[in-house]
C-alpha positions as semicolon CSV with decimal commas, in nm:
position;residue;x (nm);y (nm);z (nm)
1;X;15,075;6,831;12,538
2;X;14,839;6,536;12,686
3;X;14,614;6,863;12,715
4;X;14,631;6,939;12,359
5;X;14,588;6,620;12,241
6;X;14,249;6,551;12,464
7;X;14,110;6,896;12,364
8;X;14,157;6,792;11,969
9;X;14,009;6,451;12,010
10;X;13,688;6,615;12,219
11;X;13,660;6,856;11,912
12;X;13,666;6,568;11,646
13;X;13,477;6,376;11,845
14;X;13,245;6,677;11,873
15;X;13,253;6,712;11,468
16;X;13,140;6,333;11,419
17;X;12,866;6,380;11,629
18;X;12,697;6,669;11,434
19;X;12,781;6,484;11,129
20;X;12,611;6,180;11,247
21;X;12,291;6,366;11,358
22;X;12,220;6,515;11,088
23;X;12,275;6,207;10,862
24;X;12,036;6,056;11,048
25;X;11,780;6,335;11,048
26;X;11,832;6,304;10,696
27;X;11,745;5,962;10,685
28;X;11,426;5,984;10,848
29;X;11,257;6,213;10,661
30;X;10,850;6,144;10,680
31;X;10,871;6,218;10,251
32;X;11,235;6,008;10,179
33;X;11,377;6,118;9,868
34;X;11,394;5,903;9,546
35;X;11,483;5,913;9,172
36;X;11,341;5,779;8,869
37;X;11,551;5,710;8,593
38;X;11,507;5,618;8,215
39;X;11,568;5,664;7,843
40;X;11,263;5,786;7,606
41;X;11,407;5,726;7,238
42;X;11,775;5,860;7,309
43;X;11,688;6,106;7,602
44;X;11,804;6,033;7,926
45;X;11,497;6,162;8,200
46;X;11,565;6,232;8,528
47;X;11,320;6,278;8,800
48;X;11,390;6,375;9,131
49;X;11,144;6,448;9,424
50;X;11,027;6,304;9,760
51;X;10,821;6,059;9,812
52;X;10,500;6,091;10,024
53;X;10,296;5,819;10,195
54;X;9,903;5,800;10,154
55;X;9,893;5,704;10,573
56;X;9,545;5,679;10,589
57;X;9,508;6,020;10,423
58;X;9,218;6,116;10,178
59;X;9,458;6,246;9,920
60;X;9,290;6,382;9,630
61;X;9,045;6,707;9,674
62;X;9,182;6,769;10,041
63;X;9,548;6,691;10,110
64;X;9,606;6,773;9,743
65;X;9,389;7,033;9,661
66;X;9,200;7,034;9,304
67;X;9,272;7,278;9,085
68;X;9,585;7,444;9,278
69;X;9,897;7,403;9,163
70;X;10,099;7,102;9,397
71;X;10,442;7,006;9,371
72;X;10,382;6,649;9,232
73;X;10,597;6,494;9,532
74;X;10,687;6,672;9,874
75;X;10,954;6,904;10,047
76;X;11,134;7,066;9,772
77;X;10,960;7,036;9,441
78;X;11,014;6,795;9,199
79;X;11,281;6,843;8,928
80;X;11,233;6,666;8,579
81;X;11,536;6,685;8,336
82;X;11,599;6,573;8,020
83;X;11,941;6,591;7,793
84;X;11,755;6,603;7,457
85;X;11,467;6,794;7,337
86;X;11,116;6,608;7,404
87;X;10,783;6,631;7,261
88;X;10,560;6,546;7,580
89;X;10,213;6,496;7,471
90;X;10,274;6,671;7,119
91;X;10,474;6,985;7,259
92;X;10,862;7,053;7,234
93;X;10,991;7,060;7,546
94;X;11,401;7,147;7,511
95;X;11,688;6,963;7,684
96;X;11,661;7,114;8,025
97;X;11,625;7,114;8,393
98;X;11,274;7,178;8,500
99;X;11,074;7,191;8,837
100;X;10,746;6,994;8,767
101;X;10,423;7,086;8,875
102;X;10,068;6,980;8,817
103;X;9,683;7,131;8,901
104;X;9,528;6,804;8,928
105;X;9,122;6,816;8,912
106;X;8,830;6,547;8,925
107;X;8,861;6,491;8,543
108;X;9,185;6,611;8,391
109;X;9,583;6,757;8,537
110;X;9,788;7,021;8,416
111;X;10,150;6,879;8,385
112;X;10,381;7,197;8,483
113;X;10,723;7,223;8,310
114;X;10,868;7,530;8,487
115;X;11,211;7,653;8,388
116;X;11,309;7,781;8,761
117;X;11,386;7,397;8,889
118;X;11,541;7,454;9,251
119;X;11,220;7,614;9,487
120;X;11,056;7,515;9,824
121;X;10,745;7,292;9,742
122;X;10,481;7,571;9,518
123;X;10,521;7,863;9,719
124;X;10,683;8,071;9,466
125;X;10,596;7,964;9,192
126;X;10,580;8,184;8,865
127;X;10,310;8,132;8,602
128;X;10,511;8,330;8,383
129;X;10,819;8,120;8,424
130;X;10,661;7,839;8,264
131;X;10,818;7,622;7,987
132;X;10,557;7,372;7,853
133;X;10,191;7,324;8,018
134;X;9,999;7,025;7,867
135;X;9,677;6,863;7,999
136;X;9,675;6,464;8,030
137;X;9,390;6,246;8,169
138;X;9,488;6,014;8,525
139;X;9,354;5,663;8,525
140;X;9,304;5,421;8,856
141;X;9,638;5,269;8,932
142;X;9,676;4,897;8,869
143;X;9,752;4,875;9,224
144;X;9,756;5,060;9,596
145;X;10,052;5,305;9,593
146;X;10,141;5,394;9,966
147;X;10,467;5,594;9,856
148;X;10,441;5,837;9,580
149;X;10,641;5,761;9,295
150;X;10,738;5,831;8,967
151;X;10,813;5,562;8,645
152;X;11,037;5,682;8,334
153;X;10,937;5,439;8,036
154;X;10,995;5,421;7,680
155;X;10,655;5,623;7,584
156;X;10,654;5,839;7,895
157;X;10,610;5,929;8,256
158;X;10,364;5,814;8,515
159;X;10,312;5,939;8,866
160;X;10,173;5,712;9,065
161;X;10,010;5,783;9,448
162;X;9,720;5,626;9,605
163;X;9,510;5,448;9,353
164;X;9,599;5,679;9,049
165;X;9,824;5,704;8,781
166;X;9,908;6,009;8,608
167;X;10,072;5,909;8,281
168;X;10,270;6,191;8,026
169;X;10,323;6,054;7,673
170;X;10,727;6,146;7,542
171;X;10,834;6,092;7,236
């Protein structure tokens, strides 16, 4: 019985341990994940993706390459959802979940509304599976962003990285 009893409590003891690991693999993840948050009119927005650091990095032309589509964030790519049909930049978009991409250049990005929301980062994405594509002009942040992130606010979205701000008019 004693036997038993020490052969259960090595296998729970076993059980918390890969349970703990991974927890804390989780948790130190070099692109943490994070979600934004807000109401536009009387749509709730949603956007989840993970949150990259600048680290020295020349970010725009080289790690992010101009005009290719990027996942707007890191890891798995970012997911934008909205309970209530949206008109982003003049454009219906319907109530939906949606990954979000962009093809950022020197001048002007393609925002990406794509209607297949859970994929790895860009590597399969489908042109043809696109929702909404509008084009929207970035600006120099007001400040140094180390961490990629995103801001729901009642005109919009802005992603922010680096010293630029990407900003998507709602309505």
């Amino acid at each position: 019985m004693k036997f038993t009893n020490f052969l259960f409590s090595a296998l729970l003891a076993g059980i918390a341990l890969v349970f703990s690991t991974a927890a804390c693999a989780q948790d130190s993840r070099p692109s943490p994940a994070a979600t934004a948050n807000g109401m536009i009119g009387d749509a709730k927005i949603s956007i989840n993706y993970s949150s990259p650091g600048v680290k020295g990095r020349t970010l725009w032309g080289a790690l992010v390459p101009y005009d290719k589509v990027w996942r707007a964030g890191a890891n798995e790519a970012t997911v934008f959802e909205t309970d209530k049909d949206v008109m982003v930049e003049g454009k219906t978009l319907k109530a939906g979940r949606y990954s979000f991409f962009t093809i950022p250049t020197a001048t002007t990005w393609t925002i990406i509304f794509n209607s297949e929301p859970d994929q790895w980062g860009a590597f399969k994405y489908d042109e043809s599976k696109d929702a909404l594509r509008v084009v929207v002009t970035p600006k120099a942040s007001a400040e140094m962003n180390e961490r990629l992130k995103y801001e729901v606010t009642p005109t919009g979205i802005s992603l922010f990285w680096e010293n630029l701000e990407i900003p998507v008019m709602i309505k």
